[in-house]
C-alpha positions in Angstrom: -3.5 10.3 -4.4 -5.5 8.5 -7.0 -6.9 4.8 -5.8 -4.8 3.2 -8.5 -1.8 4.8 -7.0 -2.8 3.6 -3.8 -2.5 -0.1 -5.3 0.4 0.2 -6.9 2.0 1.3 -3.4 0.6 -1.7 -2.0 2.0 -4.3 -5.0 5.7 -2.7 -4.7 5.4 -3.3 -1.4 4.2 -6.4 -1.2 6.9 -7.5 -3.7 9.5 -5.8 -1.1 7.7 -7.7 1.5 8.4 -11.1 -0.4 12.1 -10.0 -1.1 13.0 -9.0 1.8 11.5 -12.4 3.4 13.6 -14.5 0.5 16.7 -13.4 1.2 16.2 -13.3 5.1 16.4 -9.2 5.1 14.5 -7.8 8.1 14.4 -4.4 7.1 13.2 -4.6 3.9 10.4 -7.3 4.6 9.5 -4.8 7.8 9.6 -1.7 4.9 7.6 -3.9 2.5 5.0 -4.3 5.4 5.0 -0.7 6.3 4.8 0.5 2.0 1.7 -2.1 1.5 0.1 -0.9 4.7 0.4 3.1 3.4 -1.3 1.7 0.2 -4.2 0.4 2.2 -4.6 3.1 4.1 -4.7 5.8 1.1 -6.9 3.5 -0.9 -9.2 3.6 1.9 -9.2 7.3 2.5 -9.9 7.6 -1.4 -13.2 5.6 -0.7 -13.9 7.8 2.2 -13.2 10.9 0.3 -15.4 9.7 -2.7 -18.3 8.5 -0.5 -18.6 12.1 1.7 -18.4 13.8 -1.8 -21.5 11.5 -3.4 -20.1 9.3 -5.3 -18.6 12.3 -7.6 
């Protein structure tokens, strides 16, 4: 998975974070949460991956 894929993970989940919190819905703010934290977490095993390979 591509970094810029990584972000957009972690903007729809944001934005499910923020729904979910405006309209009191647990489960979609906790889904939000848990979609934006994936993001991160591939965006940073991108940078890993491109470090260990030099930069290529």
């Amino acid at each position: 998975m591509g970094k810029a894929k990584a972000k957009a993970k972690q903007v729809k989940g944001k934005l499910k974070e923020s729904a979910g919190s405006a309209t009191g819905d647990k489960r979609m703010e906790a889904e939000g949460r848990a979609e934006k934290l994936t993001g991160k977490i591939q965006e940073s095993a991108e940078k890993a991956r491109k470090n260990l390979s030099g930069g290529r």
